[in-house]
TIVEX-52139 format. One record per residue (C-alpha): x, y, z. Coordinates in steps of 0.1 Angstrom, whole numbers, plus 5000, padded with zeros to 4 digits. Last residue first. Layout:
N
XYZ;...
# end
This chain:
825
511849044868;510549354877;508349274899;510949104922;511849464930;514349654918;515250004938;518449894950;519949854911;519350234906;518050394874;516750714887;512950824896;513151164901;509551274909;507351484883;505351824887;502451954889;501951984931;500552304930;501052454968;500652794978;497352794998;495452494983;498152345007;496552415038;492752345037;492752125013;495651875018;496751955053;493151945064;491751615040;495051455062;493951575095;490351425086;491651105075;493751035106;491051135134;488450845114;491450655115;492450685147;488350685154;488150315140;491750185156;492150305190;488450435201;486150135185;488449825182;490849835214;488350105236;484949895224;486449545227;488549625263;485449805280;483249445265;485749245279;485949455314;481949455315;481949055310;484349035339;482549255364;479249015349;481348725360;482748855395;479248935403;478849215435;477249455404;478349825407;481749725383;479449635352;477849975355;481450145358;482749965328;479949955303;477750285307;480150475327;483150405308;482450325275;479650615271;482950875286;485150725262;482150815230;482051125245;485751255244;486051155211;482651275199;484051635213;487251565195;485351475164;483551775166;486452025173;488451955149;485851935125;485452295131;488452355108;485852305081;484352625086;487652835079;487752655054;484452725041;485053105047;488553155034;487652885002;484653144994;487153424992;490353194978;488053044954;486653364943;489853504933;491853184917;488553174895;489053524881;492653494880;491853214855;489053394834;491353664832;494153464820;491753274791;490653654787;494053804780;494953534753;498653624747;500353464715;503853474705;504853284730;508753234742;509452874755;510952784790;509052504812;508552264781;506851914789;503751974801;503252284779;503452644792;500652894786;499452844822;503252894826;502653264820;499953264848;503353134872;505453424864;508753474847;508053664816;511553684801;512754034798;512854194766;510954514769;510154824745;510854634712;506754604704;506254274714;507854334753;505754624757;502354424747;503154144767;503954354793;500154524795;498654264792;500454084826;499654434838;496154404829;495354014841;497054124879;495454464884;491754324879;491254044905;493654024938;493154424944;488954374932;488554154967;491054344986;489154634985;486054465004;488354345033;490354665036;486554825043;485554565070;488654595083;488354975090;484554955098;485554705128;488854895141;486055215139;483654995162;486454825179;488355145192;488255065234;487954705239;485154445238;482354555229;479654325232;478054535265;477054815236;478254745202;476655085188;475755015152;478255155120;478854785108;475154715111;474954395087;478854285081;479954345117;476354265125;477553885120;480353925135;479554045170;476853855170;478353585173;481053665193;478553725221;480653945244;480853795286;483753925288;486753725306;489453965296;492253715288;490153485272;487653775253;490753895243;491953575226;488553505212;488453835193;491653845181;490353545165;487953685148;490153955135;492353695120;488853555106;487853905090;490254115081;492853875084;491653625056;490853965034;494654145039;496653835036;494653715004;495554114987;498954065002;500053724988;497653784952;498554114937;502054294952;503553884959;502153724931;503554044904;506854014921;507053664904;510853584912;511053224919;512153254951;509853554958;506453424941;507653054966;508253264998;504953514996;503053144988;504652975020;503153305041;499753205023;500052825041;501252975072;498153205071;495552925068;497352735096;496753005115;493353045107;492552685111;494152725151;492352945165;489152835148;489752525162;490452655195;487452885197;485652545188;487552345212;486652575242;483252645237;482452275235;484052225268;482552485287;478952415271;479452065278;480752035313;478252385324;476152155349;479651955364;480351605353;484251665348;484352075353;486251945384;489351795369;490352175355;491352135320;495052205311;498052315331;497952535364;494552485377;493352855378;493653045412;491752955445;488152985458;486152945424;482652795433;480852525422;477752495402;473652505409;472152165399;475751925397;477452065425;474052105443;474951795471;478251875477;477451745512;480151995528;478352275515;478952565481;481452275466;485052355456;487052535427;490252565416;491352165416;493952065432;497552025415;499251915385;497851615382;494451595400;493351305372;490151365346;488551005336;487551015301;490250715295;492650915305;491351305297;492751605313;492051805277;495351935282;497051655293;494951435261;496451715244;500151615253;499151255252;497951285219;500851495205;503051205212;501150915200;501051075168;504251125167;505150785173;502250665146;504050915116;507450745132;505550375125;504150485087;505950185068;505049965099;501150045095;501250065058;502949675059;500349565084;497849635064;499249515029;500949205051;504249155056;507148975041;509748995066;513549185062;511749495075;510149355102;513349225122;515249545114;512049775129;511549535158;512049865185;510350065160;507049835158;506849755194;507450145201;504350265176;502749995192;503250125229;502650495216;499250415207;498150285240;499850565255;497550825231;494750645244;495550715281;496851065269;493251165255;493351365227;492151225193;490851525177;493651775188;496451485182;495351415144;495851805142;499451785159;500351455141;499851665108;501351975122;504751865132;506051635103;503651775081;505552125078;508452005060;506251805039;505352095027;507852155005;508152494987;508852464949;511852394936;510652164910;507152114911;505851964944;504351534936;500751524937;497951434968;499851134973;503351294973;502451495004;501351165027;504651045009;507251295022;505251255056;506450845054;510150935043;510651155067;512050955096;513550685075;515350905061;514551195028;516351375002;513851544980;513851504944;511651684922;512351634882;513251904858;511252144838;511652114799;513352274774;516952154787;520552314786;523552064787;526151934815;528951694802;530051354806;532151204778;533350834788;536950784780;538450604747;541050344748;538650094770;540249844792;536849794804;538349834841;539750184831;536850274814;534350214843;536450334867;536750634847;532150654845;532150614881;534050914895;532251124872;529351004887;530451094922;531451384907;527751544897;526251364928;525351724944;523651884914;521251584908;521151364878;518851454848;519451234817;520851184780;522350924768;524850874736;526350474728;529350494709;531050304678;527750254656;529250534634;525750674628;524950714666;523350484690;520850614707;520550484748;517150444758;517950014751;520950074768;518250104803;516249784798;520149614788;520749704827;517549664838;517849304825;521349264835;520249364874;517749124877;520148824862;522348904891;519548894915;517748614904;521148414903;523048564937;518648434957;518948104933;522048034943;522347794979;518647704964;519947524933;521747304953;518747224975;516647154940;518846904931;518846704965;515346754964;514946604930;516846264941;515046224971;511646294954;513346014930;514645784955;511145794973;509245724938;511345464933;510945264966;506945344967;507045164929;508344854939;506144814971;503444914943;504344624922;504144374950;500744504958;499144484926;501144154913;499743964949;496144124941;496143974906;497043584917;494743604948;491743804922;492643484896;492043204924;488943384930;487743334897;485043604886;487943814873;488444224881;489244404852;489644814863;487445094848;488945454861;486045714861;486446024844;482446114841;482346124808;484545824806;482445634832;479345754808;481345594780;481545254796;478445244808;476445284772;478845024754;477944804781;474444864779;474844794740;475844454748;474244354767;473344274803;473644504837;475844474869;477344824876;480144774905;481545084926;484345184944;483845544960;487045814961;488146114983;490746324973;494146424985;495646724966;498046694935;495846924916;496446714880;497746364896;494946364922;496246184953;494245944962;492345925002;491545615020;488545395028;487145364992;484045394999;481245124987;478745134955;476244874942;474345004908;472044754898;471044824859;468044784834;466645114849;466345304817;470145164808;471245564798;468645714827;470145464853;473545494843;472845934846;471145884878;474445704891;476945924879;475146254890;475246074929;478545934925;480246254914;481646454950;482746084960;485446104930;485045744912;486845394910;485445084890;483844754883;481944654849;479344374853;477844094831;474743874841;473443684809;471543414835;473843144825;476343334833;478543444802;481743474807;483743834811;483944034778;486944144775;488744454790;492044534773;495444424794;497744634802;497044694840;496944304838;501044344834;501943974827;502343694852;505343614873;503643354901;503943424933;503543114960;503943344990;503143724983;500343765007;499044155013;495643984998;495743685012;493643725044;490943885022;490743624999;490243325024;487543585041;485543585008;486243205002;485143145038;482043345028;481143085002;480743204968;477243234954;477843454921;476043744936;477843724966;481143684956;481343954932;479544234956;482344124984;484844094957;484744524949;486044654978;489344504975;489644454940;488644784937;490844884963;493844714951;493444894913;493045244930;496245154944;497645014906;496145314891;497745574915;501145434915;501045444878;500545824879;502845864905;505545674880;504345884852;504746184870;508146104888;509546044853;508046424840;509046584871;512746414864;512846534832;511646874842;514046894865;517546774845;516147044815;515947334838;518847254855;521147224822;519447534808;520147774838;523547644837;523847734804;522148114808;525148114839;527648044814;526748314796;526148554816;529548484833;530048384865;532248534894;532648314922;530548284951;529348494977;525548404987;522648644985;520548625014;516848525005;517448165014;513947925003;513147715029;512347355008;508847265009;509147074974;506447294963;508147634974;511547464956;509747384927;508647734925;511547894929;513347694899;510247804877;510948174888;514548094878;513447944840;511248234837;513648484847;516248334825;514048354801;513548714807;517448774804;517448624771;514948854756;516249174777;519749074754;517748954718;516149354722;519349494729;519249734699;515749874699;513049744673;511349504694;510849754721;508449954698;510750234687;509150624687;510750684727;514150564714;515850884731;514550754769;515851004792;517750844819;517550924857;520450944873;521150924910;521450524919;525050454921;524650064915;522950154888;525550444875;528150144878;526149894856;525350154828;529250224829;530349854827;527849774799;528550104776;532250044779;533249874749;530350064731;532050394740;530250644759;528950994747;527051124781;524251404786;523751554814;520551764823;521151934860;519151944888;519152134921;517751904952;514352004961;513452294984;512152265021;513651955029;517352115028;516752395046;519452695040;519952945064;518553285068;520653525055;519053605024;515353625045;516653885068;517954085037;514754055019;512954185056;515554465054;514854575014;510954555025;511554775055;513655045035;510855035008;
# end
């Protein structure tokens, strides 16, 4: 008892870490006056630490009070997204800095909005028609252009004619005013003697070949199709891309054939255009064509002038208007969870702010009423609340990116420990162990550098989903980098290649020739290499037996300690909250069975290092369990094991039924006290909240199911005892992907690089180095970092947390104008 009421005192006066507990919370509730609802809501946004409680949660959002406000303000979304767009179109840069300019009224900017949106889409709907026009008088000149040869030389025209009419065609002496021909309907052209007619028109290239099967099966071959390209590209009014056209002339007879064609070029959305037999006509139609569409270029160059000028003032604002009308839509968003009560006079919220920002909000709500001019001040007072509060962590830039690798597997309940605190170190530190090789690891650090060296370039810069997780996590890839270069120091790996760094190596060949370094060994002559692998086990006969030995005793080494940290969080959480009954029947019961038998492993593996017995650890456990009272014989490894071995084994059955029954009974047994008048305390523990509602964390029960509990501490208990051994198991893969590591650079390297380099051919030498480059750049650095990545993060998440942590609660989310997005317009 004395050593437990020290150690409590130890842990008092340690000091206070603020990442390892959430921020304290308190529920607020505020009585504002309707003169001063606006201001207020606006201040606490632009303060950004509380997070409303919605009290309209029944009303549809067309029942709430500021329904006709969030309606305005999402048409002035629309209208500035449509603003934005125009300018993208136009190819106008469009400024995301948010210019100073004078004060402007909701209002008055909703007007504004109006004027502009009404002034654009008048002058879209002007430029369409004119392009539109534009188009039909070019396709028009084309035709005619394209279209005369056919005419001529079924009619019998002279080629001179042909050529006469293809000299004049950009000619505008002699121009007679004529009416529009565009306008005119298409008659019947004169009869040839012969009954020859023909209809001439344009077509999309990509349709020629249905369109022409489908006038042949229509006239059943009583047709000649003759078809040419058009030689340049249209616009296409709907799409407004380029396309390519064809020109083509259908000579048929009758009546009904005609009837027939021109609906299949309506089908088809071909453009029919009149062009006359009479040449002199085609000089007198062609001059119109092309003297209308000099006219018609002018205008439509004023007008896209015109637009652009009206779409550059709009883009000096449109960053200040999407922003300002942004922040009134959250801000009427947020009134709308606001009650009104019966005297309609005063808005009342309610919400969770944190402990530390309680005056800073006070501070806010009087400026609010003082610049509101309002006669009545804003009420702001702390109240008691049913259920549990939200987690909020106060994290930098630094942090931020482990605080999320947590949050991903479910956000800490409030006040609970934080491991995050821990991920900062050991998650790069197991990715590290896998990954090691300090050549790599530089690699790594070089674009972890790049990226935090350009960090306030990048983050103003739209970016990529993959390039955006790989800058958002830079300090997780520093740290990463890091720890791989100190392991790949240990492992002595650049590359695979082992380096003489910190001194020679320890041993040396039997001969001068060295020739049975590889068949019979070295030998020691000198003492250990002072730091890390020793170079000469590289390519030695034992390389693979010494190496795998010595990352699997490591990753057993290292699982169980992690396993341990994660119970020692659990003995810190029962004890901050309270729950005595965790700490006496689950922390010291799992502390007792882990230890027995893998803590005791690893004791092992430590003496067997220092000792430098040759003990088969295998079977020193495994007839721990089978022969536990057996004679170890040259497997013992220090005096006492045998009885330290039945001793363990014993605390190691015991703590099975010491984390099962005593728990569920007691639990029983207080219930049953505090019912009959014997006991009032609260229940404080965490089976009690099984009980507990989502949203209530404090409510008395009347009822007590003892089996539903049972049942529970039933499960938690063989989890933990099967979870100990697969866990255990599944640090391993530390070892695995460390050895693949290492043997997939060692493939590259000899069997690419090193094999390239014994041919006297610069080409192949080059070849090898590509390929080298390819396989370390693509293979190593990105495909095993993220192989290496995912497995460190399934062992913090499994492996560790399933120790303590139970990541049921909610985040803080507050109402703060910084964290709108464009989505949210």
């Amino acid at each position: 008892m004395v050593f437990s009421e020290k150690m409590d005192q130890f842990i008092d006066n340690l000091p206070p870490m603020d990442l390892m507990r959430s921020e304290k919370m308190t529920f607020v509730q505020l009585i504002i006056p309707a003169e001063s609802a606006h201001r207020a809501i606006s201040y606490l946004g632009e303060l950004g630490l509380l997070q409303f409680r919605d009290l309209n949660a029944e009303k549809s959002p067309f029942q709430r009070t500021f329904v006709n406000q969030v309606k305005r303000c999402a048409e002035m979304s629309r209208k500035l997204r449509f603003f934005k767009d125009q300018i993208n179109k136009a190819g106008l840069i469009s400024s995301t800095r948010i210019v100073l300019q004078r004060d402007i009224d909701l209002e008055d900017l909703e007007v504004q909005l109006a004027e502009h949106e009404h002034e654009l889409i008048e002058m879209n709907s002007n430029s369409d028609k004119l392009r539109q026009s534009y188009n039909e008088l070019l396709e028009f000149k084309i035709v005619l252009q394209k279209a005369c040869g056919f005419l001529v030389s079924s009619n019998g025209h002279a080629v001179s004619d042909e050529r006469e009419l293809q000299e004049n065609i950009y000619s505008n002496d002699d121009y007679v005013e004529t009416a529009s021909l565009l306008e005119q309907d298409m008659v019947p052209q004169p009869s040839n003697p012969s009954g020859l007619r023909f209809i001439c028109g344009i077509i999309c290239k990509s349709k020629v070949l249905r369109f022409e099967r489908m006038l042949f099966r229509a006239t059943r071959g009583n047709m000649l199709f003759n078809q040419a390209p058009a030689g340049e590209q249209i616009m296409d009014p709907v799409s407004t891309e380029m396309i390519e056209k064809t020109v083509f002339v259908v000579f048929f007879s009758g009546d009904q054939a005609r009837t027939k064609i021109l609906k299949i070029c309506e089908a088809f959305g071909a453009n029919c255009y009149p062009v006359p037999e009479d040449i002199s006509k085609q000089r007198q139609i062609t001059r119109e064509v092309s003297s209308r569409l000099t006219d018609l270029e002018a205008t439509l160059d004023a007008g896209i002038r015109h637009r652009n000028k009206a779409l550059a003032s709009i883009t000096d604002h449109l960053a200040n208007w999407m922003n300002m009308v942004r922040r009134e839509k959250a801000v009427y968003d947020t009134l709308n969870m606001l009650n009104f009560d019966v005297t309609k006079k005063c808005l009342v919220g309610e919400g969770w702010c944190p402990m530390f920002a309680k005056t800073q909000m006070q501070e806010a709500l009087q400026r609010a009423t003082f610049d509101s001019n309002s006669q009545v001040g804003i009420i702001f007072h702390p109240m008691d609340a049913v259920e549990s509060p939200p987690t909020y962590f106060r994290t930098n830039t630094f942090t931020s990116p482990y605080q999320e690798i947590v949050d991903a597997y479910g956000v800490a309940r409030y006040q609970e420990a934080n491991p995050a605190v821990y991920t900062t170190v050991i998650f790069p530190f197991l990715f590290a162990l896998m990954f090691g090789d300090w050549g790599h690891g530089i690699c790594l650090l070089l674009g972890a550098l790049v990226l935090i060296v350009r960090e306030n370039k990048l983050s103003t810069q739209k970016l990529g989903s993959f390039m955006e997780m790989l800058f958002g996590g830079r300090y997780i890839l520093l740290m990463m980098a890091l720890f791989s270069i100190y392991c790949g120091l240990i492992y002595n790996e650049f590359f695979s290649v082992p380096f003489h760094i910190f001194g020679a190596s320890a041993y040396q060949c039997r001969d001068s020739s060295c020739r049975d370094a590889h068949t019979v060994g070295l030998i020691k002559y000198r003492d250990p290499y002072p730091f890390g692998v020793d170079p000469s086990w590289r390519g030695s006969r034992s390389e693979l037996s010494f190496l795998n030995s010595l990352k699997m005793k490591m990753s057993i080494l290292f699982g169980v300690t992690h396993m341990n940290l994660g119970i020692l969080l659990s003995y810190f959480n029962a004890r901050f909250f309270g729950c005595s009954l965790d700490i006496r029947y689950q922390f010291v019961p799992q502390m007792i069975f882990l230890n027995s038998l893998f803590g005791y492993l690893s004791l092992l593996i430590i003496v067997k290092w220092c000792t430098g017995s040759q003990a088969d650890l295998y079977h020193v456990m495994i007839y721990m369990f089978l022969s536990p009272t057996d004679d170890l014989g040259e497997n013992q490894l220090f005096w006492g094991q045998r009885p330290l071995q039945i001793v363990l084994l014993l605390l190691a059955i015991v703590a099975v039924p010491w984390m099962l029954f005593p728990k569920p009974f007691i639990l029983k047994k207080r219930h049953t006290e505090r019912f009959q008048g014997r006991s009032y305390g609260l229940l404080n523990t965490s089976e009690m909240d099984l009980e507990v509602e989502p949203d209530s964390a404090r409510q008395h029960h009347e009822e007590f199911n003892f089996s539903e509990v049972f049942v529970h501490q039933m499960i938690h208990s063989i989890e933990f005892i099967l979870g100990s051994v697969s866990n255990t198991a599944s640090y391993l893969r530390l070892w695995a992907l460390s050895l693949a590591h290492s043997e997939l650079s060692t493939v590259f390297y000899e069997k690419v690089l090193l094999l390239a380099w014994g041919y006297d051919n610069l080409v192949i030498r080059l070849v090898g180095l590509a390929v080298f480059t390819f396989a370390t750049a693509f293979i190593l650095l990105m495909m095993e970092s993220l192989s290496a990545f995912l497995h460190a993060l399934r062992l913090h998440w499994v492996e560790f947390q399933n120790k303590f942590y139970h990541g049921d609660g909610f985040k803080f989310k507050p109402f703060s104008f910084a964290a709108l997005t464009e989505e949210d317009d």
